[in-house]
N, C-alpha and C positions, 0 to 999 in steps of 0.2 A: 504494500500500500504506500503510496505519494501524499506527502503531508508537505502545505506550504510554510508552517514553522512547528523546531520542536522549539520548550523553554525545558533545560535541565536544571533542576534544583536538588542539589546534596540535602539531606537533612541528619540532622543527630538533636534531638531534643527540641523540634520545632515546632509541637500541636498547635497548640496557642497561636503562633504566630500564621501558620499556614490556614488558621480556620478564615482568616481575613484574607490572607495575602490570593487563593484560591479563586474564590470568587471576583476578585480586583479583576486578576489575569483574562479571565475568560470572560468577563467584562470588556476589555479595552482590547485584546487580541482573538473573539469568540471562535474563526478559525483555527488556531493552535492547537497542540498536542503538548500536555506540560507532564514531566518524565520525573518523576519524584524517585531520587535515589539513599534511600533510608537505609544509615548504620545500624539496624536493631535497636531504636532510639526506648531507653527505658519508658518514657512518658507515652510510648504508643502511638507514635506520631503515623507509624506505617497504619495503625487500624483504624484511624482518622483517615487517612490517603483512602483505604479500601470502600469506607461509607460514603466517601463522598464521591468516590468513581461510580459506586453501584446506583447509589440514589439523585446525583444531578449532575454530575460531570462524567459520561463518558469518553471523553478525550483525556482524561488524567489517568494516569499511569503509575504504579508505583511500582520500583525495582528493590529488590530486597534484600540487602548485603547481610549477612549473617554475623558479622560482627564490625567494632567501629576500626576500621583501616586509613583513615583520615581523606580529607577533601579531595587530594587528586587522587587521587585511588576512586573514589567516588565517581569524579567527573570522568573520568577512562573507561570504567566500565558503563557510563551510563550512555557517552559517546558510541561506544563501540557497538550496545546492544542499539539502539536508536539508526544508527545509519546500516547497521545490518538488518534491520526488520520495516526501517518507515522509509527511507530514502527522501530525507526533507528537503526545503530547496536552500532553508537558513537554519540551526541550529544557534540559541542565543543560551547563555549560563546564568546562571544568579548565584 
C-alpha cells in the first residue's frame, strides 16, 4: 500500500501526552499514516496506541519494541518497517 505521509513517533512513557498530540495530527495532516514506535512504555502508552487505532484512528499504527533500546534504535526500526510495508512519498519524525 502507497501512503502520501508516514509521521514516526518513538515513544517511552508518553500516554498523556499522545492522548492530545493524536488527535492534533490527524487533524491538521487527516491523510497520514502516524507509526507509533513504543519501548514497552510502563504507563501503557502502547495500549493507549491500540484503542485509539481500533476505535477512531485507523491510520495509526503502533510498533512494538519489546524493551527500551533508546530513540535511534527506535526511529530505525520504525523507518525500516514503514518503507518496507507502506512505501510513503515523505516520511516526517517527531
Amino acid at each position: 500500500m502507497r501512503i502520501p505521509l508516514a509521521v514516526v513517533i518513538p515513544t517511552y512513557n508518553e500516554r498523556d501526552n499522545l492522548g492530545q498530540l493524536i488527535p492534533l495530527l490527524f487533524k491538521l495532516q487527516p491523510k497520514a499514516h502516524v507509526f507509533i514506535a513504543d519501548d514497552n512504555s510502563p504507563d501503557r502508552t502502547g495500549d493507549l496506541v491500540e484503542t485509539l487505532a481500533q476505535k477512531r484512528f485507523p491510520a495509526l499504527h503502533l510498533i512494538r519494541r519489546p524493551k527500551k533500546e533508546g530513540i535511534g534504535r527506535a526511529y530505525l526500526d520504525a523507518f525500516a518497517r514503514v518503507l518496507a510495508g507502506w512505501g510513503p512519498d515523505l516520511i516526517v519524525q517527531m
